[in-house]
C-alpha positions, -999 to +999 in steps of 0.1 A: +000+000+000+012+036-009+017+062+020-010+081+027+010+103+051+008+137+024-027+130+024-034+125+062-010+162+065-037+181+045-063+167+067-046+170+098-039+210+095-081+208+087-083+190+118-063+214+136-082+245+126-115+230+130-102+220+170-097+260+174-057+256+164-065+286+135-029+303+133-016+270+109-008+276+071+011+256+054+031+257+018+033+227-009+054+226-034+074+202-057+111+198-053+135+212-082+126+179-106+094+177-097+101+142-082+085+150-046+059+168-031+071+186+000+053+211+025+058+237+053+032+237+085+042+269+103+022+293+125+007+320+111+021+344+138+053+345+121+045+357+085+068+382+067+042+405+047+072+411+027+078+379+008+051+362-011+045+331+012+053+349+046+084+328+058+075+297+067+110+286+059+124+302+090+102+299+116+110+290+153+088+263+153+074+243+119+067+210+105+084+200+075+079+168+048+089+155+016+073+123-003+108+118-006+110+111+027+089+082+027+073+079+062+093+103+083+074+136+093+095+165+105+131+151+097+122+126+130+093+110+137+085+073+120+050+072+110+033+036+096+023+040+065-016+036+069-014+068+096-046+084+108-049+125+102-055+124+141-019+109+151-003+138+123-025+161+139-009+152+176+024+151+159+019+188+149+009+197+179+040+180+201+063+199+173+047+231+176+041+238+215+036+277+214+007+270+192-028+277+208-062+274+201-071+308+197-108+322+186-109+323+149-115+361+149-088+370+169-061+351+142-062+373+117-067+336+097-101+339+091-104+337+059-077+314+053-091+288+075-122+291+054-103+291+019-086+261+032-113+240+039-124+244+005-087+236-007-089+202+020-123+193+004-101+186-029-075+168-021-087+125-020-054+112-027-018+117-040-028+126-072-049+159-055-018+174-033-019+208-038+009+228-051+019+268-046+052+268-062+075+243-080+106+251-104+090+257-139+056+266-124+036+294-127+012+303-100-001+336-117-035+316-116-037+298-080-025+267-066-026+235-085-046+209-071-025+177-087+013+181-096+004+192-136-029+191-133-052+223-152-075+222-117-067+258-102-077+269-064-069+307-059-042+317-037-051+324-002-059+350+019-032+378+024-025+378+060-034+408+080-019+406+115-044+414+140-034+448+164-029+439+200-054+463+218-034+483+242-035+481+280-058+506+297 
């Protein structure tokens, strides 16, 4: 049987937001020869409004994997193959500790956590991962849903941090 683990990922960060965890956004993408799919969990909290996908790249805290990595989620942790979106979802959470469920209005997420439900409700197998960038790949249009594919999802909410009220 083929790992499911991209698959269980996509549902997992759903999982996440729908449990009140709305500060996750991830990043797909295909490596340079378009061999493996590969994706960035970070927290929303750290976005750089100055580069196109924020920075999930640097974050303190993120998940990372890569098809290429068969079964190995965040550079460490062995999962079986037929992994439930619930242990990925624990996973993120034991990688991530400063994230916190946190009222949807109050992310600045909103609308992303919307937007990505829809993206979630897409994606059935390997052949649906979605894709935001990828050498060779233009993006003007969306995301791909499916490494080549024509089927388009459009990109996703800017992120607007939300002001801190100040102290009285």
């Amino acid at each position: 049987m083929a790992s499911q683990l991209a698959v269980r990922i996509i549902e997992a960060v759903r999982l996440l937001h729908r449990m009140g965890y709305a500060g996750l956004r991830v990043v797909p993408g295909m490596n340079a020869s378009g061999t493996a799919w590969r994706i960035v969990i970070f927290n929303v909290t750290e976005w750089d409004n100055a580069s196109q996908f924020g920075a999930p790249f640097e974050p303190r805290e993120s998940c990372l994997y890569s098809t290429a990595a068969n079964d190995v989620f965040n550079n460490h942790i062995q999962f079986p193959s037929d992994v439930s979106c619930t242990t990925v979802a624990e996973a993120i959470l034991a990688e991530m500790p400063s994230l916190q469920r946190t009222a949807l209005s109050a992310t600045g997420n909103e609308e992303y956590v919307r937007w990505y439900a829809q993206l979630a409700s897409q994606v059935h197998g390997l052949s649906d991962l979605p894709i935001a960038h990828a050498d060779y790949f233009d993006n003007t249009e969306g995301w791909a849903i499916g490494w080549g594919s024509r089927q388009r999802i459009p990109h996703p909410p800017t992120y607007i941090a939300m002001a801190e009220e100040a102290p009285n």
